[in-house]
Each structure stands twice: as C-alpha cells, then as structure tokens.
N, C-alpha and C positions, 0 to 999 in steps of 0.2 A: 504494500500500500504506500503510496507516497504521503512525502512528511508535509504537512500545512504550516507553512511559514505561521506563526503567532506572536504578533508585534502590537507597538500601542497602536498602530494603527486601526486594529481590530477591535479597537475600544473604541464605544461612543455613550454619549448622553443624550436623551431623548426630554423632549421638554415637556409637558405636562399633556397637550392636547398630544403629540406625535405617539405617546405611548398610547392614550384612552384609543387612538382610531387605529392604532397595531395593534392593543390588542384588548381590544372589543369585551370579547365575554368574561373578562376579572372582574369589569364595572357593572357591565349589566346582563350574563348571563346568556342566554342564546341570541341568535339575531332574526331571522325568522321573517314570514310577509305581512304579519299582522295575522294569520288564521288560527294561532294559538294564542290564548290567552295571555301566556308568558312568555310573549314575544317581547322582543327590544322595543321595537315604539311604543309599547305597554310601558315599559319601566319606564322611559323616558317621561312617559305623561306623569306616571306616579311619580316620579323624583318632582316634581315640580308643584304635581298637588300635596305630597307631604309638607314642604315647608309652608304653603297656607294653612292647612291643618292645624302645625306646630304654632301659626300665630291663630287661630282659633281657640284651642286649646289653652292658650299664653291670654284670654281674654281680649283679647283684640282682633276686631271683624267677624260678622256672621254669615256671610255669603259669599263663597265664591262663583264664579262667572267663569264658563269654558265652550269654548266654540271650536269648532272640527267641521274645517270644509276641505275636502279635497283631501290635499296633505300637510295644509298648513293647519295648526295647533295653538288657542289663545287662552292664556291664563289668568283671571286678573283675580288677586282679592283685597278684601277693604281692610286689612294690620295695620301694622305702624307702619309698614315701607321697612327699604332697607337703608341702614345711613348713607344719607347723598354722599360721601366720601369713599364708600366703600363698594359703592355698583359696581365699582369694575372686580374687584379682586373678587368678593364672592362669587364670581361666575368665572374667575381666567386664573387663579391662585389657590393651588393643590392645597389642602388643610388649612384653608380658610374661608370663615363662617362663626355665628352668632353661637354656633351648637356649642361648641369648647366651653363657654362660660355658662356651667350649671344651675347658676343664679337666675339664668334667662331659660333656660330651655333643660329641666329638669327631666322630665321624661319621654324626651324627644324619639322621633323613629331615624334621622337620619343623623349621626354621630361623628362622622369620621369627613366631614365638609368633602365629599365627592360627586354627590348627584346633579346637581345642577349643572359642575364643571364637564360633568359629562354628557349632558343634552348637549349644552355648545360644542361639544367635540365634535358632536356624532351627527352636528345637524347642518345642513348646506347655508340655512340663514336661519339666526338667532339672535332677537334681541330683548334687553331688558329695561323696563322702567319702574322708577321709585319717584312716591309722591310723599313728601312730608313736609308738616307746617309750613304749607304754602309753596312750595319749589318742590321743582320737578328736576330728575337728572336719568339721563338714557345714553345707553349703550348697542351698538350693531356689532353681530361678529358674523363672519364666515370662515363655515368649517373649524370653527375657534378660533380664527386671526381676528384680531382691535380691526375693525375698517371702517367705524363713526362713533368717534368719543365726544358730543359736544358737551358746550358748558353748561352748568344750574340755569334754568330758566323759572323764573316764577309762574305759577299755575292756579288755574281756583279751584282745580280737577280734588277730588276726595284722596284720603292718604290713601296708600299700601301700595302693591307691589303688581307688575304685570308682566308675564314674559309670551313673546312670539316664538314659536321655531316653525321649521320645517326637517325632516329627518334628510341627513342625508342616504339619496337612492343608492347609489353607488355599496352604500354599507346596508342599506335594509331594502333587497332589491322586491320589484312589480309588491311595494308595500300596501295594503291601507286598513286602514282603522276600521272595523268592527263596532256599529253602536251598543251590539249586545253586551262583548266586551267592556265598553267605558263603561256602560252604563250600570251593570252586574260591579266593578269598581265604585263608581261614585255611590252605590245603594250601599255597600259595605261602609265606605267612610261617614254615611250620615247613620247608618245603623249605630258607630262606635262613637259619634258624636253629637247626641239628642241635641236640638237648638239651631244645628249649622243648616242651612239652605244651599244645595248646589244646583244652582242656573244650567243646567246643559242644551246647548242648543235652541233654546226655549223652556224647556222643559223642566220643572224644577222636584228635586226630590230633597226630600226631608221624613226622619223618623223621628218620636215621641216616645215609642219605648224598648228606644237598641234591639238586642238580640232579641227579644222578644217577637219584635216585629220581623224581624228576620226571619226565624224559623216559620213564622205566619202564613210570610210573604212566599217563604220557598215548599211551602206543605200544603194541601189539601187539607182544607179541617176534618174531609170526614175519614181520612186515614191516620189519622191524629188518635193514640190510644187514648188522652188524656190532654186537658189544656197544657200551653207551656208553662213548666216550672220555673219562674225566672227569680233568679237570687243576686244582690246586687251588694257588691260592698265597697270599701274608699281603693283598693287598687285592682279589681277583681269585678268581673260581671259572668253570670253562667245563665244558660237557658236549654233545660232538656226539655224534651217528650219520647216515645214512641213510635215506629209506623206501624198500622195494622199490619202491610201487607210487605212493607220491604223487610227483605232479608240479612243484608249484613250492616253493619255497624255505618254511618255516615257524622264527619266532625267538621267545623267549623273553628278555624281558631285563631287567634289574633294576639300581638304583643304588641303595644304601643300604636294603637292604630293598623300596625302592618298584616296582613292577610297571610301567616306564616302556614302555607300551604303542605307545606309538608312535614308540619308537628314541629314537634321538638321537645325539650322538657318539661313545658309549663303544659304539652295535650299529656304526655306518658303519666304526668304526677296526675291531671285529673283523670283519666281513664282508672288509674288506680285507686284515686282515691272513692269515686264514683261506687267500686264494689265494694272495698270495706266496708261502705255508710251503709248500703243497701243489707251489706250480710248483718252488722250488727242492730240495726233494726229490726231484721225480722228472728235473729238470733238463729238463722240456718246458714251453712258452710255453704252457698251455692257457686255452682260456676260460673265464672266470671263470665264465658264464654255465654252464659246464661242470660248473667244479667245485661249484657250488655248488646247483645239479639236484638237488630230492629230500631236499636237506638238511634239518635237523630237530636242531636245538641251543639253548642258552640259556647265558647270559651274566649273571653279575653283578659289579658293582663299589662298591668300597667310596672317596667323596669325600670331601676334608674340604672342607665348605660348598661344598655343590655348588647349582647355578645350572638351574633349570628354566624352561622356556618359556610354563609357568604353572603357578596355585595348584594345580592337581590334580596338578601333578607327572607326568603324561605321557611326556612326553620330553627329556631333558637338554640342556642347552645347555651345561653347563662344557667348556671344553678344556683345563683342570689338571687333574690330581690335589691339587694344593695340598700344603703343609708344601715337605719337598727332593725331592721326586716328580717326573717329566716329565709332560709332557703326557698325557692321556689314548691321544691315536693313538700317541704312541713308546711309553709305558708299555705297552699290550695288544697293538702289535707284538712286543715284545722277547719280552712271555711268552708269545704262541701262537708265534710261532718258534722259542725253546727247547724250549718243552713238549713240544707238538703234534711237530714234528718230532724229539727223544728218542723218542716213542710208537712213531712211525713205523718207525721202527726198529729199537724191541725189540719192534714188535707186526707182523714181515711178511707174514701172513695177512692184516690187519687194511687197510697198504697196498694189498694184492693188489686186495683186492674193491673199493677206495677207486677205485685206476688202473682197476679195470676197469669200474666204473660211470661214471664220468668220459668214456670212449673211446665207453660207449652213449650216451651225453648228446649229447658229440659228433657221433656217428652221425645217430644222429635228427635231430640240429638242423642237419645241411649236408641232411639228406632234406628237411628242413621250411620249407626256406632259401626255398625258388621261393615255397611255399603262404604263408609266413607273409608275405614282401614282396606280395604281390596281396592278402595280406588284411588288411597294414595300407593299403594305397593305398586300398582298400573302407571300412574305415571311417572316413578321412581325410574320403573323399568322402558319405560318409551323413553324418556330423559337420557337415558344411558346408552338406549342405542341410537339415540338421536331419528327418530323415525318421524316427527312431527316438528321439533322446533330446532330451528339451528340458532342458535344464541349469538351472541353478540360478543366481544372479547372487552367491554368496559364492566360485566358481571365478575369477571375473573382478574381483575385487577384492583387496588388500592386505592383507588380514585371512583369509586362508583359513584361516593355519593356525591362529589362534587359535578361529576359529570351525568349526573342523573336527569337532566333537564333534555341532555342531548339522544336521551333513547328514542327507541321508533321499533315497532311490534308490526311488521305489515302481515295481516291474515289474506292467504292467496288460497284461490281453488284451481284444483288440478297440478298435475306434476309438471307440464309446460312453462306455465306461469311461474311457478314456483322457483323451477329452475332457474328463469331468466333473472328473475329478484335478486337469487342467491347469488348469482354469479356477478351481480351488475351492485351490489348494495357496498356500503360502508359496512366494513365489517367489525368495526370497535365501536361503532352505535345503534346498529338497525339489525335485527333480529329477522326472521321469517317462522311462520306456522303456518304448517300447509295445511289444508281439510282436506277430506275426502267426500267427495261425493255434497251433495243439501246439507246441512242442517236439520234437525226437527223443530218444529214448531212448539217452540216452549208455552205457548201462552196460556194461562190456564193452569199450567202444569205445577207440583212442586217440587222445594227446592230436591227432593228425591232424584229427579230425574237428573241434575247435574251430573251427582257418581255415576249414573248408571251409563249414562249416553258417554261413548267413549271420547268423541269430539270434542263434548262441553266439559266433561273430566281433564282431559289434556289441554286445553284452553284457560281452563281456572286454574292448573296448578303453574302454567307456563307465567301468567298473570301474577300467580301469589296474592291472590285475591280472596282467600276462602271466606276469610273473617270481618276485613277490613281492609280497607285502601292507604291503612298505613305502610307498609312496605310493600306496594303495585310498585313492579318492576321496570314496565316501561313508561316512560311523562307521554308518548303519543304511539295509540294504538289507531291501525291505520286497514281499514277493509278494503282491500286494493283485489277487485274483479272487473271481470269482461264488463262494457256497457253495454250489455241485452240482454235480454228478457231474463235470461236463465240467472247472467251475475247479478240483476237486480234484486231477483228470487234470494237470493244466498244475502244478497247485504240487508235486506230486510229481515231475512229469518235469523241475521247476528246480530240485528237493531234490537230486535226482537227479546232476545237472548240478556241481552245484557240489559233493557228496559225492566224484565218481568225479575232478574235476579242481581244485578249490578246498578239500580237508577243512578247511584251517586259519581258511579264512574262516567257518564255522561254528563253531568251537573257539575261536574268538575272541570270539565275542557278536556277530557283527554279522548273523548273517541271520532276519529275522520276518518274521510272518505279520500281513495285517490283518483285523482283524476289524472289521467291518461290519454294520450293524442287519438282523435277518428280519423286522422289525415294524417300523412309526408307529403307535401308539396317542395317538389325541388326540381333544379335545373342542374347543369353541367359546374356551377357557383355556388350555388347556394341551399340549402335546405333548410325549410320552414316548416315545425308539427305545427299542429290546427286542433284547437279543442273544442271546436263548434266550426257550423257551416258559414258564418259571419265570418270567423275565421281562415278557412278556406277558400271561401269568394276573393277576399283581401293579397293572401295569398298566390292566389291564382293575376290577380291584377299585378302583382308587384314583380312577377317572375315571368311577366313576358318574355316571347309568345311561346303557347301550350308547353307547358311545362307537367312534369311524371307526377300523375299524383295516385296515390296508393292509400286504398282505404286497410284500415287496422281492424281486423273483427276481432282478435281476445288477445289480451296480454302474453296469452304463448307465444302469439308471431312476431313481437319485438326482442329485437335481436338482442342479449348483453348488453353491445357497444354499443347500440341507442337505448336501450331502458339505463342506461347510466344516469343519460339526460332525463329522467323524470323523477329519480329519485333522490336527486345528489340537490346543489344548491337551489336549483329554477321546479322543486316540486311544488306541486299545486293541488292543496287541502281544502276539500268542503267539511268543516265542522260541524259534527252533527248534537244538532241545539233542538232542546224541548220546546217546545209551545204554551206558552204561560197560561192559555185561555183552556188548555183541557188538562184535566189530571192523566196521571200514567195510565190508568186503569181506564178511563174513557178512551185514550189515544190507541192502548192496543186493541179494546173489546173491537172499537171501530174499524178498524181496520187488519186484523188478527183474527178476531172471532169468526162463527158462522155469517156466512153473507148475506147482508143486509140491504133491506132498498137504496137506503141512504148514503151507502160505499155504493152502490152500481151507481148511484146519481152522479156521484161525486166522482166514480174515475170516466162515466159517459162527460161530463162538462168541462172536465182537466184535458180529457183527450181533444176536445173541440178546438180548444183554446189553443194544445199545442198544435195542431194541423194548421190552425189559422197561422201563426206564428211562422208556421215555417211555408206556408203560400206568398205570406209576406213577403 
C-alpha cells in the first residue's frame, strides 16, 4: 500500500456554519424530503419555535405566528426580543445565547446555543428580527454568510423576535412541509403549554387542559376504557386511560417541552413506576405485561439542564432532576404512587374497569402462552436462517442507537422484487422482508392470529414490536409493491394489519409507502423515470423527438443499477396518515368488512373521478 504523505497541510479548521452544512446530521439528525416527521426541515422549524416557547414559558408573549408557503418559513413571537446588540451573534456564534444564564432560562429545551445557528447554516436565505422598546435591529444571511447587517432603526412594531428562512434545497433535496406534520407539532407545544395561542396559517390552536386534551384529541371516546386520569404536579404532568380494542402499549412523552420520541429515562421510570402503584393497590403480584395491555398515556417532565442522547433531542439521558430534586426514577415514582393511587381511590368505578381489564390481559396471555412460545422459537429459527429478513449491519454495531433514525424496513412481495431491493439497498441502514404470497385479512380477527399466521409472526418479531414500540427496530417501515391491482391488495391487507394490531405505529410516523417509476423515458443522453403520466407527457416533451419509453409493471423488472435510484437519496415516501374524522374501527369495518353499499358507492364515485382525471 502506499505511504500518504501526513503534513500540516492536512490540517484545517472549519468555521462554524462550514462544519453545520458538512456535516448535517450531528445538528439535526436525518435530512430527508419533509415525508417523515423527523425530517431536517422539521427540526429546523422546531429549533426556532422552541426559543418562542422558552420566552412563553419565561412569561413573556402568548402567541406565536407561523406561516408556511411554498418553502419559505415565518416565525414571529411577541417576548422580549432578543438584545438589539446581540442579533447577530445568536444566530452566526457557536455557544452563544440567552440559555447559559440559568437565571433566565431555567428549564429550557434548547441548552447548548446550536439551533438557531443551524437553521442559518442549512438555509439558502435567512433572516432575523428583534423589536425592543421601540427599535428594531435585523439581520440577512445566506447559507450562513453576514450579506445585510443594517443599523437600529426605531419602530412602533410590538417587541419580540421574528425569523424568515428558507431551507436550503441543495441539502434537503425535492423538500416540502407536510401540514399534518406542523400541525401534529404545534398541537403538542400548546398541549404542554395551557394559555399559549399558535396562529398557523390562519388557523389557531390552543389547549386548556394539556395532556388531557391530548389523549382526547388523539382517542375515540368510545374506545376509551375509562375517562382520562390526568394528575398534574409543579414539574411533572401524566394523563392515562385505556383502549378497548388496541392491543399493545402506546406513550406519549415529553421533557421540557420537547416530544422525546423515543423514551428515555423519565418514560422507563414511569412505565415502572405505573405497575408498582397499580400492584400495590390492588395488593396482587400482576404482570406488568398485564397491566400495562392497551394502555394509552403521556408523560411530561420538567429538567433543569437536562442531558439528551443527541442534538434532536429524542430521548433523555439525564437521571437528575437537578437543583435539590431526586433522581428522575425516585422523583416520578413518588408522584404516580401518591397521585395515581389517591385517584384510585376516590375514583372506584375507575379501578373496577382498571382490575378488570388487567385479569382479560391476563386471561389471554396464559391462553396465548403455548402459541406465543412456538412462535417465538419460529422466528428465532427463520432469523437464523435468514429466510424472510435480511437485516441491516447498523443492528450489529455500537452505534445503533445513534443511528436509529436512519433505519428503513422495506416489506416487498415476491422473490423478484425482493431480490432487486437487496441487491440495490444500503446495507448499514435499510433492511428487506420479503412475504410470501397475500397477507390475510386480519380485520376482525384477534391478536391470536399474529402467532399463528406465519407472515405476521415473522413481521412482528422482525419489528420487535410484541409489546411496545419502545424498542421498534426500524424509524421507517416502508411497503414497497407493484402499483396494480394485486400490490394494492397486499398494501392494504398490511395497512390493515398493523391498523387492527399496531395503530400507534402509524400514529407515530413510521409506516410509508414506496413509490416507484411507471415510466423510463430516455434518449441516447438522457434518462428521465416518470411517477405519473403528467410526468411522462413532460418527459416525453423535453427528450425530443420520440424518444424509448418503457412502461414498469412490478418492481421485479427494475434492474439493481436502477432500483439504486429509488431507494438511495431521491426516494419518494407516501406516508401513510389516519383520518381524524373516523375512528380505526369505523375506517377498517368500512372498508375491510363485508361489503357494503356504501364502499361500492364510494369506490363506483372515486373510480369516476379518477377516469375523469386522467381524460383530462
């Protein structure tokens, strides 16, 4: 091998924005087109709206204002401002910011003065303005460079703080914003902060009684075993119930504001603590596994300088509360075992139906005891000869959890497809499970049928889902089949699947669709895929004259070396989002069940619409 010259020359220093836009995901985590939740123009928006928050919180300003057109992003809220001296540096100066001084900003979410610096890094235009008693002072950057510093101007404008950006495309490529997205964000921020107002587009949300309203908002009352429990204390708020009909466990949980999506100490202490209170209440040994069947709660807690397991702030790592506080696990014991059990209590209706869901849990699960041990031994054994899932190499390395964000699970049908995935996929992040043959039709069905059916056995354990979507394995599970008739049959009958025994894993953002070219249009130059006929027409215009166009009937006919391009940076995810207007149990009867007038109406009227569309 030859020797590499190693001189100072090979040393350099990167300035603060040159390192955020090399290298991206330290600050915020994936980058992505906006189709996942926790995508980078996500975080970006959040970095922007935690420090309004921080001055809400801090008593200053009740409303913020956010507008989303296109791809430009407007922030404004009515705080103090930030001091007219200092606009520039909070925004272009690494570890500076108001947070450091604990006197101002005690239980802040964002600690280490990065987020903001890193919108202007990552954004093609970005500007800031600060209004206080009476003078205005504003800043422009591109791509993080100073390009309009002017001076203090006097103003009659109201204080506080307002930032423009725009992402840059280049780094967050064919991006855009999701309203479902923001809007599922700004309902959490006013859940965690009764009083605040957030204008979005028009549209203004606000909540009166936090979690409460949450679980409300996100629950069907009539699957609700019991109204929600909501317990509320000085740095601490909890709100349980039940679902009739879901099956595993669903959490909600929060540290300082932040939507820490993937746990962390302050969810582990209260899951734990949640079964003590319950066993020594009813004074029986039950299983946890028991009690916690069906469950459907959210959690948040208030740290000083709390400790995350990274920049996106995820999942907590502190195990203080900090100042004279205990630990996080004593601290959220002490309170769901006072609270929680007072409740119990003074609420014995409330018990009744508690004990008695608990004892069906029970039931079921010594019924399920023979089925479930034969069908973990079943997928133990698929696992090892690898017949269904080929894994990913960030499961078998030291960095998983860091890099958990970047997983990807595509479910293919057929050995063609499959093939092509495997051979053409990242192999340190994107996984494959192939099926065989349909699916069955879970709907209706219970959770019995998962052991038994070998597909949905191997799928759940691939997942690591039995229990709980605290350790789901991959952040994006992705149904990548043929577009006809037949792969629609199969994504539906896995929509299906995971609606009737997983709902939270779609409520969470993690289940999409892949979308895949109906066309190659190309000439002797150039080759254009086409994922509609809009597309293709376009296509065909720009690749003058008559140029090879090749229609794609199933993802077995794409080659590797082109399935590389749809799975690698330019993939293209439909996210598959519930419907606020019907409950789960209305969505599949309707469409699942025996057939109804009202589905023949409905796919005779959808069919119309599409033939028009495409006469068009």
């Amino acid at each position: 091998m030859a020797e590499t010259n190693y001189t100072e020359d090979n040393i350099r220093s990167l300035d603060w924005k040159e390192h955020i836009r090399m290298r991206p995901g330290m600050y915020i985590g994936k980058l992505g087109d906006g189709s996942s939740p926790d995508d980078g123009i996500y975080i970006l928006l959040k970095e922007v709206i935690d420090n309004c928050i921080d001055e809400f919180v801090m008593g200053a300003g009740k409303t913020i204002e956010i507008k989303i057109k296109d791809k430009e992003v407007k922030v404004r809220d009515y705080g103090r401002g930030i001091p007219l001296g200092k606009v520039v540096d909070v925004v272009s100066k690494m570890n500076t910011g108001g947070k450091y001084d604990s006197r101002a900003f005690k239980k802040s979410v964002g600690l280490n003065g990065v987020g903001t610096k890193a919108v202007n890094a990552l954004s093609a235009s970005f500007k800031v303005e600060s209004v206080r008693d009476g003078q205005q002072k504003a800043a422009r950057f591109e791509l993080g460079e100073l390009v309009e510093d002017p001076n203090v101007e006097n103003t009659t404008k109201r204080k506080g703080t307002k930032v423009t950006f725009v992402p840059d495309d280049t780094i967050f490529k064919n991006y855009k914003f999701r309203s479902e997205y923001v809007e599922k964000m700004l309902r959490n921020y006013v859940y965690l902060n009764p009083g605040l107002t957030i204008d979005f587009n028009g549209e203004k949300f606000v909540s009166e009684n936090g979690l409460k309203d949450l679980l409300e908002d996100d629950m069907n009352k009539d699957d609700m075993l019991y109204p929600v429990v909501h317990l509320r204390g000085d740095d601490i708020e909890v709100a349980i119930t039940h679902s009739k009909t879901q099956y595993s466990e669903s959490y909600y949980s929060f540290v300082n504001g932040q939507n820490t999506t993937q746990g962390g100490t302050h969810l582990s202490a209260f899951r734990e603590a949640l079964v003590k209170t319950v066993r020594e209440h009813f004074g029986k040994n039950y299983d946890a596994s028991d009690i916690r069947k069906s469950i459907v709660a959210a959690i948040s807690i208030k740290v000083m300088e709390p400790v995350f397991e990274s920049q996106t702030k995820t999942k907590l790592g502190s195990t203080d509360m900090g100042g004279d506080l205990p630990t996080v696990r004593t601290y959220i014991n002490d309170f769901v075992k006072t609270h929680l059990d007072n409740y119990l209590h003074k609420n014995p209706e409330v018990a009744e139906k508690l004990q008695k869901k608990i004892l069906t849990a029970e039931r079921e699960r010594k019924e399920l005891s023979g089925i479930r041990k034969l069908a973990k031994d079943r997928a133990k054994k698929a696992n090892l000869h690898n017949k269904k899932l080929r894994d990913c190499r960030i499961h078998f390395g030291d960095n998983k959890k860091e890099r958990y964000l970047e997983t990807t699970l595509f479910i293919t049908e057929g050995d063609s497809a499959s093939g092509s995935i495997t051979k053409s996929r990242d192999v340190n992040t994107q996984a494959v499970f192939s099926l065989k043959g349909k699916p069955l039709n879970s709907y209706g069905l219970s959770k019995k049928i998962v052991y038994e059916n070998e597909e949905f056995n191997l799928l759940q354990a691939a997942l690591n889902i039995e229990e709980s979507l605290e350790d789901l394995r991959y952040n994006n599970i992705v149904i990548a089949t043929d577009a006809d008739v037949d792969g629609m049959h199969i994504r539906l009958l896995l929509i299906t699947f995971f609606l009737q025994f997983f709902p939270e894993l779609i409520k969470e953002g993690h289940l999409y669709i892949l979308q895949t070219p109906l066309f190659r249009v190309r000439n002797k130059k150039e080759t254009i895929y086409c994922y509609s006929e809009e597309e293709r027409r376009d296509a065909i215009e720009k690749l003058k004259p008559k140029p090879e166009i090749t229609r794609f009937k199933g993802l077995g006919e794409i080659s590797p070396d082109e399935f590389v391009h749809f799975i690698g940076e330019d993939i293209r995810l439909d996210p598959v989002m519930l419907d606020k207007q019907m409950s789960i149990e209305e969505m599949l009867s309707f469409y699942m069940g025996k057939n109804t007038p009202d589905r023949q109406k409905f796919i005779i009227e959808n069919l119309k619409v599409e033939l028009d569309a495409v006469e068009e």
